[in-house]
Each structure stands twice: as structure tokens, then as C-alpha cells.
N, C-alpha and C positions, 0 to 999 in steps of 0.2 A: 504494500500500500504506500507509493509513495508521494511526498508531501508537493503538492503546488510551488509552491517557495521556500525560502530558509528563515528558519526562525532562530530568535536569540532565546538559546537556552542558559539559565542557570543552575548551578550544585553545589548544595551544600553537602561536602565530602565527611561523610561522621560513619563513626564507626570501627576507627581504626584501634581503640584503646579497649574495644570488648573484643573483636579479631585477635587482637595480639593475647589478651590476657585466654582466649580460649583454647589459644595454642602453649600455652602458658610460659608467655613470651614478655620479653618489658614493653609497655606503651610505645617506646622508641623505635620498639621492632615492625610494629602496627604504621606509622606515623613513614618511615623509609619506603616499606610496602606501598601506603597509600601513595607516595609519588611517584611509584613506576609506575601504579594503575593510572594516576593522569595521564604520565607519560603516552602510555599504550592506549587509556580511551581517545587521545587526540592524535595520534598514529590513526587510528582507525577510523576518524571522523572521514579523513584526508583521504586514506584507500580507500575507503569504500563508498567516500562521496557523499555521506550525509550531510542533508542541504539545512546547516548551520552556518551563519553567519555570522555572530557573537556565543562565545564558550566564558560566561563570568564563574569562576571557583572561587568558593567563601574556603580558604586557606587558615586563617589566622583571625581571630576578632580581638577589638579593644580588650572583652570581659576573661580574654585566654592569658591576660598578663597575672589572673589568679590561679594560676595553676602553678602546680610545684617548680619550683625556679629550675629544678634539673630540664625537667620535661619543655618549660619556656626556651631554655639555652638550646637544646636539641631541634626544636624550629627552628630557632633564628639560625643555625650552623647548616642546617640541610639546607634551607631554603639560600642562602648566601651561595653556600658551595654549587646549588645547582644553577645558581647565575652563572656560568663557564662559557668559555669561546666557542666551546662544541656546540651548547646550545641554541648560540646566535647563528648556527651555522647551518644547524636543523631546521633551525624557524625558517631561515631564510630560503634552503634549498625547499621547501614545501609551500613557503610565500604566506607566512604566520604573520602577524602584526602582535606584539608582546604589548599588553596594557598592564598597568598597574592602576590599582584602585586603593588609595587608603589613607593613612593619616605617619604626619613623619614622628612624630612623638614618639620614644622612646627609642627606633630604630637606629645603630648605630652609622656612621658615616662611612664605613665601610659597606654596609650594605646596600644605604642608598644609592653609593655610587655605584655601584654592581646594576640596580636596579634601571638607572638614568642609563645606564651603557645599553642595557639587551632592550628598552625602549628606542633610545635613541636608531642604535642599529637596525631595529626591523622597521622603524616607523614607516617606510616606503613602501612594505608590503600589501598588496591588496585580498589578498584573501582572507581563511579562517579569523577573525580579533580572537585573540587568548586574551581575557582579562582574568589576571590575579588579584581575587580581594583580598588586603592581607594589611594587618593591623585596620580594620575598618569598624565603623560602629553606625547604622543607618540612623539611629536617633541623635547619634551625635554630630552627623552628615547634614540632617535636617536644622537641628539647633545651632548650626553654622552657617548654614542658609539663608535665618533669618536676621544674621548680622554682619555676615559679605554678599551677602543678593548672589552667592553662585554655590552649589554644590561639586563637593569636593568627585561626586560619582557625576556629576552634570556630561560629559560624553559618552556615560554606558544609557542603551537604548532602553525603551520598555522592556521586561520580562516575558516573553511570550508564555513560555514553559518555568518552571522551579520544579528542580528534583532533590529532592533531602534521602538519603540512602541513611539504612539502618533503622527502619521503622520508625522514628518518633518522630511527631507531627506535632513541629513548630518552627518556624522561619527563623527564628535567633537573629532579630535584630540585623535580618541580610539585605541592603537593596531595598529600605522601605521603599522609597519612593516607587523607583523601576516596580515592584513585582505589584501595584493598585489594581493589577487584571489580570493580572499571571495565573494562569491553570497552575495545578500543583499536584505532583502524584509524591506519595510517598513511600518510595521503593525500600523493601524490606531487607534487600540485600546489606551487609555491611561494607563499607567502602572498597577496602582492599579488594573486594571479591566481585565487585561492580564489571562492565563491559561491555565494548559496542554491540554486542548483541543485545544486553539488557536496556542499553539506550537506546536502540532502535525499535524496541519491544515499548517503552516508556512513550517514545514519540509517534509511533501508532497509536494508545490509547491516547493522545492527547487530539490525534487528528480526526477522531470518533466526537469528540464534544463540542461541543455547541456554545462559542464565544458571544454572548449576545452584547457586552456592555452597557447594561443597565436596560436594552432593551429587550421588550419581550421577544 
């Protein structure tokens, strides 16, 4: 069943800290997994041509700075490390565009700059946007809004689709604004374990519903 046009999907990636613990593995173990499996659902977007246009992942939020400081450091180290030459190189042979979406508070300077580089580098690209939400907070995106007249997510598009993986059904403060009409399935799967098939299985039932916006 395939879709008319491409839509901007978003994911919120959760799941990785009951994976890891069920293989009775550390959080960290969960958290590594989870970024091959982006790696590979956006490989997959690319080969097999799902007609996506915007890919926003809720990465990191403001409220993750309360978690145990080991498990905070272990983000911020993967996520830096996977800023690398390679991956400006991937983006680019596949014609990615790398967004970031977030807030620069508390991030170090070394990883902004990591950050500003694989942006800068692919900005030319015109295919797949990759947006990384990462250090974001949507209500604190809004409550910024109303005192620089712009949102800090102000170039990611409306939400077509929200998929939150790992069965709990709640947005966590992702994208308010963006998701005001976003369909929303809440895939049972836990992250690590997610996949273009599951996403393609996901974007079928969304193209079965019936988008009215407010109207009958």
C-alpha cells in the first residue's frame, strides 16, 4: 500500500533501558544498540525508498539531565563520538541533510562544535532531513517563543505521523507545537528491536485513517 506523498515522521526512541536490562545488560548496553537501530532504520528508509521526507528522533530531552550522571555522560560520549567524518560522508553519499533541534545549555563546546560541523556539511543536501532532537524541551521551546517571537524547532514541519516505541502512551514533552494533528500509533516494540519493516507496517496503519482537522 503505498503512500501518495512523503510525510514527516516522528520517534520517540524508548525502550532501550528495559531491552538492555532484559538481557541483563547495563542501560548503556540498551542506549549503543539503540543507535545502530537509527543507524539501520535510516539505511532502510533510503533503500527501500520510503517516501519520508522529514525523520525528527527525540534523542535526549531537557528532563534526561535527571538521570544518573553515569548514564547522562554515556549520551553525551556516544552521541559526540558519532559526530565523525564517516558520518558526514554517509549523509552525504545518500544526500541526508543532518538537522539538529535543541537547546545549547549545558552541552559542552566540544560537542557543539561536532554538531555545527555535520550540519554545516550536509546543509546542501536535498533529500531524506534527519532531525536530531536532542537536549530539547517542547514546553520550554514554547515559553521561549513567547519572548523571542521565534521557536527554537521553528524549521521542523508539522508532525504528520508520531511513533513512540515501547508501548507507553505519552508524547514527553516532544515537538508540542509540530505534533497539534499528528496521528500517533504507539508501537509496542522496544526500540533496539524496532525496523523498516515495522515502520513500514506503522505507516500503512496511518495511511488507513482518516485526517479530518477539526473537520467532520
Amino acid at each position: 500500500m503505498p503512500l501518495e506523498k512523503s510525510i514527516n515522521v516522528a520517534i520517540i526512541m524508548d525502550g532501550n533501558g528495559r531491552w538492555a536490562k532484559a538481557k541483563n545488560k547495563p542501560r548503556t548496553f540498551g542506549h549503543d544498540q539503540g543507535l545502530k537501530t537509527l543507524q539501520d532504520l535510516v539505511k532502510g528508509i533510503i533503500n527501500k525508498k520510503v517516501p519520508i521526507d522529514w525523520l525528527s528522533v527525540f534523542a535526549f530531552s531537557t528532563e534526561n539531565w535527571n538521570r544518573p550522571k553515569t548514564e547522562v555522560n554515556f549520551l553525551m560520549k556516544l552521541f559526540e563520538k558519532s559526530l565523525n567524518d564517516k558520518l558526514i560522508e554517509n549523509l552525504n553519499k545518500q544526500n541526508i541533510k543532518f538537522i539538529w533541534t535543541g537547546f545549547k545549555d549545558k552541552l559542552s563546546s566540544s560537542l557543539l562544535k561536532k554538531i555545527s560541523k555535520v550540519c554545516k556539511d550536509t546543509s546542501k543536501n536535498k533529500g531524506l532531513k534527519l532531525n536530531v532532537v536532542f537536549n530539547y524541551s517542547g514546553l520550554k521551546d514554547i515559553e521561549q517563543q513567547s519572548k523571542t517571537k521565534r521557536l527554537i524547532s521553528e524549521k521542523v514541519p508539522p508532525v504528520d505521523l508520531l511513533i513512540r516505541t515501547s508501548g507507553e502512551k505519552r508524547i514527553s514533552n516532544f515537538l508540542l507545537y509540530q505534533l497539534a494533528y499528528s496521528e500517533i500509533i504507539f508501537e509496542k516494540t522496544l526500540w533496539p528491536d524496532y525496523s523498516i519493516n515495522i515502520l513500514k507496517k506503522n505507516i500503512i496503519e496511518y495511511k488507513k485513517r482518516n485526517r479530518r482537522f477539526g473537520r467532520i
